[in-house]
C-alpha positions in Angstrom: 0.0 0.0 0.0 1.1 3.3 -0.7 2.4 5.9 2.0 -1.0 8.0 3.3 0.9 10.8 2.9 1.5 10.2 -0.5 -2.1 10.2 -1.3 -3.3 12.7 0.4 -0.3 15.3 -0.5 -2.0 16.3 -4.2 -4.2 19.4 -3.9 -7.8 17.5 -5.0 -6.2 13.7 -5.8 -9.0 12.4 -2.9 -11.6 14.2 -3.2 -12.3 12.1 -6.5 -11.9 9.0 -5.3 -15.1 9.7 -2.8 -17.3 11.4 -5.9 -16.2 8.4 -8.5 -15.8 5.0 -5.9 -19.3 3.5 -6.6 -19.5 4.4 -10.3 -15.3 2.9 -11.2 -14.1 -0.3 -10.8 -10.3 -0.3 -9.2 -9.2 -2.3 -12.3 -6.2 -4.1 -10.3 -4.8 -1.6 -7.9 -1.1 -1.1 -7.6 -0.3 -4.0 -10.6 3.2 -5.3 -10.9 3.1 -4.2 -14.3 3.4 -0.3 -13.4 6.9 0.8 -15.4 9.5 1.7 -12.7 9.6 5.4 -11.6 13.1 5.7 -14.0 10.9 5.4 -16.8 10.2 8.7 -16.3 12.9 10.5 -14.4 15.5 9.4 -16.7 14.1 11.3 -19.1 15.2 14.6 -17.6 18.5 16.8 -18.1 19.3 18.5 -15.2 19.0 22.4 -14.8 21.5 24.0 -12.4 19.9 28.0 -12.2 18.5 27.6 -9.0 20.1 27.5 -5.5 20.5 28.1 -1.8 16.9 27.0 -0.3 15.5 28.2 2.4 12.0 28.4 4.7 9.8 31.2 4.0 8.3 31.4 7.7 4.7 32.3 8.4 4.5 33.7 12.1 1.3 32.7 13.8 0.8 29.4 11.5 1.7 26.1 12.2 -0.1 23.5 10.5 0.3 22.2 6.6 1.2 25.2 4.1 0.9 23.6 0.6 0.1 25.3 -3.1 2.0 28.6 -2.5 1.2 31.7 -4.3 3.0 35.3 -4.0 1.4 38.7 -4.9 3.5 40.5 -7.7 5.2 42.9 -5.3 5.2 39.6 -2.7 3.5 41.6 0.2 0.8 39.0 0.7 1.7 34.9 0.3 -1.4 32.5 -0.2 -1.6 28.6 0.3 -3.9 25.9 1.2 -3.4 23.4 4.1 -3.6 19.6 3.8 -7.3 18.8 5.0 -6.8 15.8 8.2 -9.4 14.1 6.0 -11.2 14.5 2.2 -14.0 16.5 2.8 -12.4 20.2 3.6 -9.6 22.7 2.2 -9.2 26.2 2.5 -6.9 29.1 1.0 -5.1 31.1 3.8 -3.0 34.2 3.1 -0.4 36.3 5.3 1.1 39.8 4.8 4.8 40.4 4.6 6.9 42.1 7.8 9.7 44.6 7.8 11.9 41.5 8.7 10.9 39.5 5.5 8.6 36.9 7.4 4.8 36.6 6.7 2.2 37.4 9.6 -0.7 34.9 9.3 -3.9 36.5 9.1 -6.4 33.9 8.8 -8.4 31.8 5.7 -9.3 34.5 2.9 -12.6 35.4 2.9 -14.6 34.4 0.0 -12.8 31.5 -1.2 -14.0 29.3 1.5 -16.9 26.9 1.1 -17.9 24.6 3.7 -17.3 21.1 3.5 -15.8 21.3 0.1 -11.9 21.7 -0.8 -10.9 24.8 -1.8 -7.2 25.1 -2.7 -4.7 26.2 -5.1 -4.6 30.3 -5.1 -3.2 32.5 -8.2 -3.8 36.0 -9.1 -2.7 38.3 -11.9 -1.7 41.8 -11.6 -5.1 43.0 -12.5 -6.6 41.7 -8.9 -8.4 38.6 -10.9 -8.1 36.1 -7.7 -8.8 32.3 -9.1 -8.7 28.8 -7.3 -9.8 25.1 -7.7 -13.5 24.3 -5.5 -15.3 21.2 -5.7 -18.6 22.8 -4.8 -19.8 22.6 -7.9 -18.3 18.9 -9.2 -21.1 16.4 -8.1 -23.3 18.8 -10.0 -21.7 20.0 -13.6 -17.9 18.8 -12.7 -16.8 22.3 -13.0 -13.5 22.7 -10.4 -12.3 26.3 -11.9 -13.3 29.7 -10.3 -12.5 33.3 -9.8 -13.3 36.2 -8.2 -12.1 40.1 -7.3 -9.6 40.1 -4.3 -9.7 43.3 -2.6 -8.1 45.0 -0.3 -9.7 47.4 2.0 -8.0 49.8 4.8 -8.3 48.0 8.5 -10.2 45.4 6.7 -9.2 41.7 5.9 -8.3 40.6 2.3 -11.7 39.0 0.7 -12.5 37.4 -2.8 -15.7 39.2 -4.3 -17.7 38.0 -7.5 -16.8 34.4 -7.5 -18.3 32.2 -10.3 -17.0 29.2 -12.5 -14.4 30.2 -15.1 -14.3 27.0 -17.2 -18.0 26.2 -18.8 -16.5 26.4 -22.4 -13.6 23.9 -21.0 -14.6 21.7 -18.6 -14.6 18.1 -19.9 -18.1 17.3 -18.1 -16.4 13.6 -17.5 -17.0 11.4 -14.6 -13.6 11.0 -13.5 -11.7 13.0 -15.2 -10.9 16.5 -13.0 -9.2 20.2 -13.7 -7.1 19.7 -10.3 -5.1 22.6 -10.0 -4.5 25.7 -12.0 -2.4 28.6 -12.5 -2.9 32.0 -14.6 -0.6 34.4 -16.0 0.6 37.4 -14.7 -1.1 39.4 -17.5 -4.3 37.6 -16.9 -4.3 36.1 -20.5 -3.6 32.0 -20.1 -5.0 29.5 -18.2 -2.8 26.4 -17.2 -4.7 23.9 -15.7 -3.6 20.4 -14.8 -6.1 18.0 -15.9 -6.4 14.1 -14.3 -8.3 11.3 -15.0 -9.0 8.7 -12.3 -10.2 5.1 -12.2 -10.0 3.8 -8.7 -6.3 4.0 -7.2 -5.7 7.0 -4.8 -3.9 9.2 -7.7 -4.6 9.8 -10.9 -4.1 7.5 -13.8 -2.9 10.8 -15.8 -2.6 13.9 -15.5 -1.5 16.3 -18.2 -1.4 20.3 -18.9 -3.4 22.1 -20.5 -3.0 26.0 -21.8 -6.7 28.1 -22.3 -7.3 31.5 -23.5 -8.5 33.8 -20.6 -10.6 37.2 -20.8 -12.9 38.6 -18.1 -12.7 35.4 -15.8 -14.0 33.0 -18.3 -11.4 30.8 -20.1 -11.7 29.2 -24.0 -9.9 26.7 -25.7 -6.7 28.4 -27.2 -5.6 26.7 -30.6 -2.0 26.4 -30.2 -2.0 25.0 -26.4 -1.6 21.3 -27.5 1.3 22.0 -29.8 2.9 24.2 -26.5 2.9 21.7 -24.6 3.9 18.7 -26.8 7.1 17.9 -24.9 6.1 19.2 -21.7 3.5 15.9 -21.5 5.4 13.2 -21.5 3.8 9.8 -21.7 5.6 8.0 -18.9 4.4 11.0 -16.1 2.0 12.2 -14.3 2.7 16.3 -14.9 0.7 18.6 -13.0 1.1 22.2 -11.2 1.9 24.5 -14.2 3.4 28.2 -13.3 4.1 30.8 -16.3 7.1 33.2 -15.2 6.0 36.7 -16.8 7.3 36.9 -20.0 5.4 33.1 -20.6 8.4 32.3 -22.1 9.3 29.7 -18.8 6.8 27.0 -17.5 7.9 25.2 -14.2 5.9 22.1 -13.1 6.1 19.1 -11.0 6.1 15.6 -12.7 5.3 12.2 -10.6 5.8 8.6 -12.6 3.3 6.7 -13.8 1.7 4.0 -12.1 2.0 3.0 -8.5 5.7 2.3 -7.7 6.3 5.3 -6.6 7.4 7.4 -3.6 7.7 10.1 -1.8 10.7 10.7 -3.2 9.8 10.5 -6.9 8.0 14.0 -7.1 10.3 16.8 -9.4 9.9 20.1 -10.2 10.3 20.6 -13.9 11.0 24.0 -15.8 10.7 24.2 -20.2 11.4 27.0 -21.7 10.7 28.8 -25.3 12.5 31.6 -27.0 9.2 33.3 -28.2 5.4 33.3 -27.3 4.7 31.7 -30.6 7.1 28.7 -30.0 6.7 25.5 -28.2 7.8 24.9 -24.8 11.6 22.7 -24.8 12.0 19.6 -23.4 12.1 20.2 -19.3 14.9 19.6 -17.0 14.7 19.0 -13.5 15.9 21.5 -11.4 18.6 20.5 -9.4 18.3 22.5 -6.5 15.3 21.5 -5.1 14.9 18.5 -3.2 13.2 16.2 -0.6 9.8 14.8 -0.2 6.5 15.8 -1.8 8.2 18.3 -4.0 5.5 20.0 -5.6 3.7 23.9 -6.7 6.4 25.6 -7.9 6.1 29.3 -8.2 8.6 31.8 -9.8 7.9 35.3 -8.6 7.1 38.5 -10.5 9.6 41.0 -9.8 13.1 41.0 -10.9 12.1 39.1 -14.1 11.5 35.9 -11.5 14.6 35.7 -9.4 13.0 33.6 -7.0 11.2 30.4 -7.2 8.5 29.2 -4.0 6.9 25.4 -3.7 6.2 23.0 -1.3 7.9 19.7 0.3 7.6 17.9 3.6 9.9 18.7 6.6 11.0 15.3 7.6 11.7 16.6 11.5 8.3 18.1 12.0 6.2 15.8 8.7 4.5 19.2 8.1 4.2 20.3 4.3 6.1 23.8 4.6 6.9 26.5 2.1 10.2 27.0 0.7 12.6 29.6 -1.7 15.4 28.7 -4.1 17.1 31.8 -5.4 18.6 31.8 -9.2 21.5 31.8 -9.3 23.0 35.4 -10.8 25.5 34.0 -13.7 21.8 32.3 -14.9 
């Protein structure tokens, strides 16, 4: 059997399992004939820009910090914790001190919905606020929303106007689920990762996907497949897509197919393209970033992205903590 904290670490891998359990058949759980995790990783140069980790603290909080996101002048941090059991998630935020730490303030108003999961924060620069729900899945699947984040004098952050993005994308499937997302800085693409489960406690799949985005409501965009045609790779699972601001870098984490893996079998991924019209290269692993549950990688705005954020476990406390790899200045 796999570690729990392997399947519980994905932002909305269990929630599915609950929804889909009476309707899939497990179809052989955890079969021998899985390909080894090296099918994969092997697959993988090695990319060497990134460097000297360290904890980004959040004062006042200490339980699971997963699914980081940073405002564009990184005054406010956002995350999700890991839910004790499947039925509930929320999106917390902090504000930035004179020392460099985050004060917590609370769960962000708005974004929370009783008994559901509500996870994986991004913004643009515009104050679009979007995460992944599954209020609405047992009804019309959707997972995708946004909303206005505001910002109010002596008054707590809040997400206003929230609504599903994705009717024109959402693959209506039992099953298959938009699990996380990301937008770009200049509120124009979508990345979503998109899995498809039949009965093991993570997905059979999971792929990117790049949609068009205008006004909160996101469209198929023509050229996304072609994008991303070496960023999916057969032999992995490839989920949590982040644009840096000029789009022309995509980082990612990528987990091996089947169910011979680990906890320390998650890698964060960056491609890269020379234009916006090109495809995204091959990735490469980067090097400087390692331990357990790797995932949510995050390369800030300013400074054209000098800094990259994600989450792992700490093995001395097991709590799923946020961290900071700097790049490195002859990148």
């Amino acid at each position: 059997m796999p570690d729990r904290q392997l399947v519980l670490t994905f932002s909305l891998f269990g929630f599915i399992l609950l929804l889909t359990s009476s309707c899939i058949s497990p179809g052989g759980l955890f079969s021998f004939l899985d390909p080894p995790p090296s099918a994969c990783l092997e697959q993988f140069g090695a990319n060497e820009e990134w460097s000297n980790e360290s904890e980004v603290h959040i004062d006042g909080y200490s339980a699971h910090a997963m699914e980081p996101k940073l405002s564009a002048d990184e005054s406010q941090l956002f995350w999700n914790d890991k839910p004790a059991s499947d039925d509930e998630m929320n999106i917390h935020y902090a504000v930035k001190q004179p020392s460099g730490r985050y004060l917590y303030k609370g769960t962000l108003p708005g974004s929370v919905s009783p008994q559901h999961l509500d996870g994986v924060p991004a913004l643009d620069t515009s104050g679009n606020f979007y995460f992944v729900s599954t209020r609405n899945y047992t009804t019309n699947f959707q997972t995708l929303f946004g909303g206005r984040l505001v910002s109010r004098e002596s008054a707590p952050l809040e997400v206003f106007d929230v609504a599903p993005i994705d009717p024109m994308v959402s693959e209506k499937k039992l099953g298959t689920v938009d699990m996380d997302l990301d937008v770009s800085w200049d509120g124009t693409l979508l990345v979503v990762s998109r899995a498809r489960f039949s009965g093991r406690p993570f997905p059979e799949e999971s792929r990117l996907a790049i949609f068009k985005l205008s006004a909160r409501n996101a469209s198929p965009h023509s050229e996304a497949n072609a994008w991303l045609a070496e960023v999916n790779r057969p032999e992995c699972r490839t989920y949590a897509g982040n644009l840096s601001k000029d789009k022309l870098e995509l980082y990612y984490t990528i987990l091996p197919l089947g169910s011979r893996i680990g906890p320390d079998d998650f890698r964060i991924v960056v491609s890269k393209r020379k234009s916006l019209t090109d495809a995204f290269t091959k990735g490469e692993i980067i090097s400087g970033i390692r331990g357990q549950f790797t995932e949510g990688p995050a390369v800030s705005y300013r400074d054209g992205g000098t800094s990259l954020i994600y989450h792992r476990r700490d093995p001395k406390s097991e709590r799923f903590k946020i961290y900071r790899v700097s790049r490195n200045r002859a990148s």
